[in-house]
ROLO-276517 format. One line per 3 residues: number of its first residue (from 1); for each residue x, y, z of C-alpha. Coordinates in steps of 0.05 Angstrom, whole numbers, plus 32768, in hexadecimal, padded with zeros to 4 digits. Layout:
<atoms>
NUM> X,Y,Z; ...
</atoms>
This chain:
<atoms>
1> 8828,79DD,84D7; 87E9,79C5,84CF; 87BE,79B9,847D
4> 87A6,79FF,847B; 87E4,7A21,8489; 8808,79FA,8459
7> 87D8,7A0E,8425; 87D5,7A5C,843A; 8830,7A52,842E
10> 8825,7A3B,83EF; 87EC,7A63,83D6; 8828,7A9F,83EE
13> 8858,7A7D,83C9; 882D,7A77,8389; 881D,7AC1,8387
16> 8862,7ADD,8392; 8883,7AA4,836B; 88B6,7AA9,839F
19> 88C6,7A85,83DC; 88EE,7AC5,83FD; 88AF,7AF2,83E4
22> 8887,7AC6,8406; 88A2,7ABF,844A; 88A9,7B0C,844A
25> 8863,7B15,8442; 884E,7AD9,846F; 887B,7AEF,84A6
28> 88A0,7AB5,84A6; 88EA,7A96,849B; 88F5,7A86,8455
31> 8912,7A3D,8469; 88CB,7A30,8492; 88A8,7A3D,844A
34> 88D5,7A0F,842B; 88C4,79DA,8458; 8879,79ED,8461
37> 887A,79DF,840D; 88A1,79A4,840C; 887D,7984,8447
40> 8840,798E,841F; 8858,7971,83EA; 8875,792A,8408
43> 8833,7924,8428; 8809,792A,83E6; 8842,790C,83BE
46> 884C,7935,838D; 8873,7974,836B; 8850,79AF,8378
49> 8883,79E4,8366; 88BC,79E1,8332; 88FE,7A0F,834E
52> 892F,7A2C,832F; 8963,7A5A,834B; 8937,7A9A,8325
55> 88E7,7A7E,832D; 88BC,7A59,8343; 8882,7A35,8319
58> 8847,7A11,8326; 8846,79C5,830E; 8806,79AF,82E1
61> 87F2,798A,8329; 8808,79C8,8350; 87D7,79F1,8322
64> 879A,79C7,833A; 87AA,79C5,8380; 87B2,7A13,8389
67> 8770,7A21,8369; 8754,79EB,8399; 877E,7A09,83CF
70> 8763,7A52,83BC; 871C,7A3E,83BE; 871E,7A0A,8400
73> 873A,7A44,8424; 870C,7A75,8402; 86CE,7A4D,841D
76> 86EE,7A4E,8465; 86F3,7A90,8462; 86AB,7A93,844D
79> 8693,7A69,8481; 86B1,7A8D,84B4; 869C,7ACF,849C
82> 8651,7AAE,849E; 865D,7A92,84E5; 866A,7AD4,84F8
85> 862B,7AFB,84D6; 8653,7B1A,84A1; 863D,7AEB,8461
88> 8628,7B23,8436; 8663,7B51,843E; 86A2,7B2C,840E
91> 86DE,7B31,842C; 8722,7B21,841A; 875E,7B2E,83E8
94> 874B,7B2C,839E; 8776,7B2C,8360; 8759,7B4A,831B
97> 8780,7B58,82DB; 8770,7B73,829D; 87A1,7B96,8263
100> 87BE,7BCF,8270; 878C,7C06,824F; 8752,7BE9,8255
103> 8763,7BE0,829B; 8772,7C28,82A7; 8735,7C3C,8284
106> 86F9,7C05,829A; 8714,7BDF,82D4; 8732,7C07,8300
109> 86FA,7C38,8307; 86CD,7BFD,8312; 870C,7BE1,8346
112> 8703,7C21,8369; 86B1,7C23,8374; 86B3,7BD7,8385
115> 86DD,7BEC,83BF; 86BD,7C1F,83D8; 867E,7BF2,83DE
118> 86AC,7BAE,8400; 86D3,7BCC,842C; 86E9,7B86,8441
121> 870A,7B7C,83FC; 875A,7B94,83E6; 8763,7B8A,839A
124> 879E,7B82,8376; 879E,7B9F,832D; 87D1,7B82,8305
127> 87C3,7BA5,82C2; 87F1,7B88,828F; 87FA,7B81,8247
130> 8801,7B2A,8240; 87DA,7AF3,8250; 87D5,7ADC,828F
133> 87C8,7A9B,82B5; 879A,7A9C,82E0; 87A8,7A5F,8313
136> 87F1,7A6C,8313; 87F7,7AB2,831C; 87BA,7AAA,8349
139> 878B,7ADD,8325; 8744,7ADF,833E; 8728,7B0C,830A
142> 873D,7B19,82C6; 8718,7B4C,8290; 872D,7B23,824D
145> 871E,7B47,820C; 8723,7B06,81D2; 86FF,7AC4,81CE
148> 8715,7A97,820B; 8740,7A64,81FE; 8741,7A3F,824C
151> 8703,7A1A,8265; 8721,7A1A,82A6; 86FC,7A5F,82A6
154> 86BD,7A76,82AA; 86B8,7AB6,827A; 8678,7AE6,827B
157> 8673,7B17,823D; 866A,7B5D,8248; 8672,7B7B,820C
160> 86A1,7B78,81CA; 86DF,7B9B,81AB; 86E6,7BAD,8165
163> 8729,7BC5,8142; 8713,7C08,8122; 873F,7C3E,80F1
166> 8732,7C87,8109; 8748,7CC7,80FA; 8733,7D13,8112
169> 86FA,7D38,80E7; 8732,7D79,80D4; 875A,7D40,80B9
172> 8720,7D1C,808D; 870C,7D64,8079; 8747,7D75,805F
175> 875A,7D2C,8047; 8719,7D13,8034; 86FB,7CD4,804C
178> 8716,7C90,8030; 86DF,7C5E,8014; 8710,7C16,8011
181> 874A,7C03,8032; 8773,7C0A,7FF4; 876C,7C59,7FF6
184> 878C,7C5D,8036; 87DA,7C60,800E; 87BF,7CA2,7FF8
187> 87BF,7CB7,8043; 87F0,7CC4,8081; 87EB,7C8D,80AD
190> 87F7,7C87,80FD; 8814,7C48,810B; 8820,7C2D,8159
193> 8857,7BF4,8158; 882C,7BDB,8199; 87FF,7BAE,8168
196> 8818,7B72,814E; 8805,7B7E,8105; 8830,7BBE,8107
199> 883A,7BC0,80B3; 87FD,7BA4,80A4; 87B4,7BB2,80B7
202> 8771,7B7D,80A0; 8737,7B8F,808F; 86FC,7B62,8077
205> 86D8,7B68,802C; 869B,7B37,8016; 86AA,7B04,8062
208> 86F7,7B03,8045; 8732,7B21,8066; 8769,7B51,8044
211> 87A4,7B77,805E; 87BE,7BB6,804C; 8811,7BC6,804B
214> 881B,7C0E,8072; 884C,7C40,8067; 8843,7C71,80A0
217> 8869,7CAE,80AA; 8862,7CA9,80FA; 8867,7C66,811D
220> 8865,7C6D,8168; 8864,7C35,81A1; 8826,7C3C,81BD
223> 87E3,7C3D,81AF; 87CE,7C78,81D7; 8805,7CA9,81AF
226> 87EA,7C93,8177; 879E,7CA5,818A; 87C0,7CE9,81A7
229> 87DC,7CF4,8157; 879C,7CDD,8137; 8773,7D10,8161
232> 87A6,7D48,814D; 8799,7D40,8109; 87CF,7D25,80F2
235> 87BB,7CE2,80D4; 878A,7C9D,80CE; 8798,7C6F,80FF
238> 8784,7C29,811F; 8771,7C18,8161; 8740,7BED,818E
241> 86FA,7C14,819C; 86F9,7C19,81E1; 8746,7C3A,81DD
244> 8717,7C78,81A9; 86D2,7C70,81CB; 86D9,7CB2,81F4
247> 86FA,7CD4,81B8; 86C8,7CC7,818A; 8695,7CC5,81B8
250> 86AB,7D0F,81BA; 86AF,7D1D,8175; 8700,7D21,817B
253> 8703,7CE4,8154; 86DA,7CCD,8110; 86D4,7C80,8107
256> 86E3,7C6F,80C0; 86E4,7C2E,808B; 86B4,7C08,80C8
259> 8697,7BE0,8089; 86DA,7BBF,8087; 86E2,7BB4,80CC
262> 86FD,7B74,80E4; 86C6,7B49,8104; 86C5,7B5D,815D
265> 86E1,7B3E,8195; 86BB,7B2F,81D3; 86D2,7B49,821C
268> 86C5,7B17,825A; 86C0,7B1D,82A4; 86EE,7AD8,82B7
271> 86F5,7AB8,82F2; 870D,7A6C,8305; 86DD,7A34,82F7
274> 86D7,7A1C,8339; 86AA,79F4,8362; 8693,7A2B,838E
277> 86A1,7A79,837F; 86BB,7AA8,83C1; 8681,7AE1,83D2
280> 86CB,7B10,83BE; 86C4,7AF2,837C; 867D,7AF3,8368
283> 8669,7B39,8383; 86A5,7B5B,835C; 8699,7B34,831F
286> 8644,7B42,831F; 8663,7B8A,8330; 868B,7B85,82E9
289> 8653,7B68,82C3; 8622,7B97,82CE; 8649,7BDA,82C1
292> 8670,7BC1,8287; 862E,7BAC,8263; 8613,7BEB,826B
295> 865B,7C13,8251; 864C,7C32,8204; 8692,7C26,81F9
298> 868E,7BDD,81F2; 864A,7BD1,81DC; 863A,7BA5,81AA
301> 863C,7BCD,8165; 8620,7BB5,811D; 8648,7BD9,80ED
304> 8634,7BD6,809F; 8656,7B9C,8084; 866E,7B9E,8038
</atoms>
């Protein structure tokens, strides 16, 4: 087995963080990916992979060589596509991720159009709810909504996030409007144990943060229920923008207490910080940038500030 087919066996056995996965979807014995991984290894002479009986994880020096693996083969690929005339059209599998609802909401309609234009590209969508890593679980793409924390990655901002209290106009008729944070104990509360701060919420008075203790008569475990109850009239509740944006947007919804609000979050377009970035990779991303900027939903807002 010859350098590059090495590296396409463990690029497989990176992805599915399995050497049986991988040999399924190679087509090949799960004892000749075993040796095909350990023969790479004796020759570079070092651990690549950690095994245990259950998974499979990438060593720090393991990291580095699959993103250099990813984007050596990534230029072949490249280079053959431009030997053969077809430079311009990307081509290729390609991994993007992004949490769960604003996946199902912004990226997958974009996921959708981007393939319709490349038909040379397949995507994989993994839409979940935690961080991810992006070398290890080899992740081309990822939509990140908070300040980046890894410069291994090159993030482009699209827009921003804020965490916004809401409630349906028949309920504020009926209710009345609160002015401060502290008159929310005077009203029924929707509370989603999704959020991390489920018994408190902050809020921001004169550049200082606060919190506020909840008692809620209706606590459900997700966001979207509680956005469902809020738009039914039944309460005040708290959510990210872009979750209300249609809603209110609508007139379903009525942002309230924005003078309080929390300072924003960006959103970024990330991708690995490597040398040279696939034609797959850069057209989907540009693709990203440009629609997301122009989305209402996550535009940049300047709420009064108290």
């Amino acid at each position: 087995m010859d350098r590059f087919q090495e590296m396409q066996v463990f690029i497989a056995v990176c992805e599915a963080r399995s050497f049986a996965e991988a040999a399924r979807r190679l087509e090949m014995s799960a004892p000749s990916v075993t040796r095909a991984v350990a023969a790479l290894e004796k020759r570079i002479g070092t651990l690549l992979l950690s095994r245990t009986t259950r998974s499979v994880h990438l060593s720090e020096a393991g990291q580095r060589y699959f993103s250099d693996c990813r984007r050596i083969l990534g230029e072949i690929e490249e280079a053959e596509d431009a030997a053969g005339g077809s430079i311009t059209a990307p081509v290729g599998h390609l991994t993007v991720t992004a949490s769960i609802l604003f996946g199902e909401l912004f990226v997958m309609p974009l996921v959708v159009d981007y393939l319709q234009q490349y038909s040379g590209v397949s995507v994989n969508a993994l839409l979940l709810d935690r961080i991810t890593r992006m070398v290890e679980e080899g992740i081309d793409v990822a939509v990140r909504i908070g300040h980046l924390m890894d410069a291994s990655q090159h993030g482009i901002p699209v827009g921003e996030v804020r965490t916004v209290l809401c409630a349906s106009p028949a309920y504020l008729a009926a209710h009345g409007h609160p002015q401060h944070p502290e008159a929310l104990k005077d009203h029924r509360l929707i509370v989603s144990d999704a959020s991390a701060l489920m018994r408190r919420w902050t809020f921001v008075e004169g550049g200082k943060p606060f919190q506020i203790d909840l008692q809620s008569r209706l606590t459900v475990s997700a966001n979207q229920a509680a956005i469902t109850a809020a738009s039914r009239g039944w309460g005040i509740t708290r959510a990210l923008s872009y979750q209300v944006a249609s809603r209110v947007a609508s007139g379903e919804l009525v942002l309230i207490l924005e003078a309080f609000e929390e300072a924003p979050v960006p959103v970024h377009i990330c991708y690995q910080a490597e040398r040279k970035v696939s034609a797959k990779v850069r057209t989907f991303v540009d693709f990203c940038v440009e629609r997301l900027r122009q989305d209402p939903a996550i535009r940049p807002a300047t709420p009064s500030r108290r």
